[in-house]
C-alpha positions, 0 to 999 in steps of 0.5 A: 500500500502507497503511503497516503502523504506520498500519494497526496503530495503526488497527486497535488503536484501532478494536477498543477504540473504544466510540462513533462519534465516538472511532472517526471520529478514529481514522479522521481521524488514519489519514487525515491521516497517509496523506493530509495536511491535509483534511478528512473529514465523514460525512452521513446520507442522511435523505431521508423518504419523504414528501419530494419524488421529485426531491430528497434530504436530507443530515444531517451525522452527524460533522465534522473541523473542526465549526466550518466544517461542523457537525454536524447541518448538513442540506440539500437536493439536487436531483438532479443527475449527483452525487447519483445517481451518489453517492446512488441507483447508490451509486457513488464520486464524485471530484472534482477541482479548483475547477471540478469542485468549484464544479459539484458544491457549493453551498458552494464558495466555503468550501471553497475558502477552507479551501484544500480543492481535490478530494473523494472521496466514498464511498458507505456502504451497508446491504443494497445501498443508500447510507444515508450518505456518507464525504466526504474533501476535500483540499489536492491538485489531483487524487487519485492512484490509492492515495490514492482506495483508501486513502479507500475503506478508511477508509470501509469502516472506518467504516461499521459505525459509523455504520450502529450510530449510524444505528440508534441515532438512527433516521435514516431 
């Protein structure tokens, strides 16, 4: 169960909330409270139709910690048991532990050293297809049930955001 203070304080913050980037913080300082220290990046699926059938390209909309992971960072997946899970059934992916994470990430090795050890990521949808993700990594070895659900309510609060920033910028 969500705390009722970090629920009331999201809820006014988000409701006078003018742009994306102040609603995303809002959304990080409900997730640090609820979660610990982490960190929380939001990418755009911007795979063209023009690009290649087996791979899929990510454009990183926002960033808690921009100098590690910038925005509007891109790169290419493959597919793999990952991104058709995450991206094309548009399923909730968990990772958990190095090993897990090392299988999944090009980029490991800096997540590592941010002391970063599980990932959720979560698939946002418009009309039943994934056009974004919402990715919280954590210092904790593995998620517990309630730290899982609470990310997927955090990202269900942002995607109405990002789905405007989306269209604004015409990502597609």
């Amino acid at each position: 169960m969500l705390p009722v203070a970090i629920c009331e304080r999201l809820c006014d913050a988000l409701s006078r909330a003018v742009a994306l980037d102040a609603a995303l913080w809002h959304i990080e300082a409900a997730r640090q409270e609820l979660l610990g220290p982490g960190l929380l990046t939001v990418n755009l699926n911007a795979t063209a139709p023009d690009d290649p059938p087996d791979e899929v390209q990510l454009q990183r909309l926002w960033s808690s910690d921009p100098q590690a992971y910038p925005v509007a960072g891109r790169k290419r997946k493959t597919l793999t048991p990952w991104t058709r899970q995450l991206l094309l059934r548009a399923e909730v992916f968990v990772g958990e532990g190095e090993a897990a994470l090392a299988d999944v990430f090009d980029d490991h090795a800096l997540i590592a050293a941010l002391g970063l050890r599980a990932v959720v990521n979560v698939p946002l949808l418009e009309n039943g297809r994934c056009v974004a993700t919402f990715n919280v990594l954590g210092t904790r070895p593995c998620w517990e049930p309630r730290e899982i659900a609470a990310v997927r309510l955090l990202a269900l609060l942002a995607t109405p955001w990002v789905l405007q920033k989306r269209g604004e910028a015409r990502f597609r």
